[in-house]
C-alpha positions, 0 to 999 in steps of 0.5 A, spaced: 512 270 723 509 263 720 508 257 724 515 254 722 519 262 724 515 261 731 516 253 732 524 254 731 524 260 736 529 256 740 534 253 736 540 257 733 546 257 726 554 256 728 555 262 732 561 261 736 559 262 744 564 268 748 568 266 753 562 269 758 557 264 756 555 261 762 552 253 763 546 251 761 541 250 765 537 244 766 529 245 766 523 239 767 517 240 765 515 235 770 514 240 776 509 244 772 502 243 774 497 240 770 492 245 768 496 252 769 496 257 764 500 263 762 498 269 758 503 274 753 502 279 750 506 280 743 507 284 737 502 280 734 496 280 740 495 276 745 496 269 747 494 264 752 498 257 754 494 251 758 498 246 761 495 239 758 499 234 761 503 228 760 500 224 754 503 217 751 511 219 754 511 228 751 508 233 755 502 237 751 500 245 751 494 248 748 496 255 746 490 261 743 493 266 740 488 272 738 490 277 734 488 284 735 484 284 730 479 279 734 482 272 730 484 266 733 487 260 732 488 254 737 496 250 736 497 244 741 505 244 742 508 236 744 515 237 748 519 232 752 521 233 759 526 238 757 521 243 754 524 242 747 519 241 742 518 234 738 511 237 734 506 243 733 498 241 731 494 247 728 488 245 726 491 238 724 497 241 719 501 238 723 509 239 723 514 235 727 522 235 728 527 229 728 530 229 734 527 235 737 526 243 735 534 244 739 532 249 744 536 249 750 542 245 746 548 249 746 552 243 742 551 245 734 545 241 733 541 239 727 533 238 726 529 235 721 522 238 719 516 233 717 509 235 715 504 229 715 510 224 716 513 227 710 520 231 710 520 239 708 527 241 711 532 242 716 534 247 722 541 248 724 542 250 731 548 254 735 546 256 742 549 260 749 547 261 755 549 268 759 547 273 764 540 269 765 539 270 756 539 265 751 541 267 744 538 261 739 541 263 732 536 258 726 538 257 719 531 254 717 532 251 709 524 248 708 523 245 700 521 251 696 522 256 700 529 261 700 534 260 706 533 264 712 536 265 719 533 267 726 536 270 731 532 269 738 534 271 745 529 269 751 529 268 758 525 262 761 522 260 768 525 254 771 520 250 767 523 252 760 516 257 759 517 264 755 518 270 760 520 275 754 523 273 746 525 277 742 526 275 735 529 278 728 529 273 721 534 275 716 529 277 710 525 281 715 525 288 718 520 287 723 522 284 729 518 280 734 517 279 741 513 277 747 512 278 754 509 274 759 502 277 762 500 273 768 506 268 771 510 268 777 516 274 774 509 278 770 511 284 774 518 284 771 516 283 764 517 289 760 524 289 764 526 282 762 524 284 754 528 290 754 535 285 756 532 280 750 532 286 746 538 289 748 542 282 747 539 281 740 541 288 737 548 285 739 548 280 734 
């Protein structure tokens, strides 16, 4: 997945909600301590999350994602309050989104992709929440680029960080996925990616 596909791994396309969906949680990132870290494992390798703090008014997370080749790279992630991504920086390629990334908005919900400051596409989202899952669908239209769609289901703590993801774009046949190593529900881990899977093959 690029570093578009996996910062829109909370957002989601005009899919109507069922009647079984649920309301939304409220998350604060506030309540999580600074300096906390959390590990996952995924398809890709490993990954590690720090928990750099309140910066200027947007809540900074440093992530090391280490393929299993041995490679890594380092992303610093801004989110507000709510855990919704407002911008990602890899190695000064910086993207950000106008309002935020949509995550955890079950109103239809557009965002609007910039690079450096300029404009290079938008996502469109629709999201339910039920049975403890998210389901995100994302319509992604970057310049240049073909359309795609994402279909995303997760669970989250109550600070909005990733339990397990799973996630299928519409021009791939690869799946993605993501479980939580060290956290408070890590024993639960395989259990949580198995409902997500299961959720996300619905679809």
């Amino acid at each position: 997945m690029t570093i578009f596909r996996l910062s829109a791994l909370f957002a989601l396309l005009g899919l109507v909600a069922p009647a079984f969906a649920q309301p939304a949680p409220q998350y604060d990132r506030a309540q999580l301590a600074v300096g906390v870290a959390y590990s996952w494992e995924s398809r890709d390798g490993m990954s590690r999350a720090v928990n750099l703090g309140l910066v200027d008014g947007v809540y900074h997370f440093r992530v090391t994602d280490r393929a299993a080749n041995g490679d890594e790279t380092e992303t610093v992630f801004g989110t507000n309050q709510k855990g919704q991504l407002l911008w990602s920086d890899l190695g000064g390629d910086i993207i950000s989104y106008q309002p935020h990334d949509c995550s955890f908005a079950t109103t239809s919900c557009v965002s609007e992709l910039f690079r450096d400051g300029v404009s290079i596409g938008f996502t469109t989202t629709t999201a339910y929440y039920t049975d403890g899952i998210w389901t995100h669908i994302v319509e992604t239209r970057l310049q240049g680029l073909p359309e795609y769609t994402s279909y995303i289901c997760g669970i989250y703590d109550q600070d909005s960080i990733i339990q397990a993801l799973y996630a299928i774009d519409s021009d791939s046949d690869v799946p993605y996925w993501l479980r939580i190593t060290s956290g408070p529900d890590a024993g639960r881990s395989r259990e949580m990616l198995s409902r997500v899977t299961e959720a996300c093959q619905k679809i």
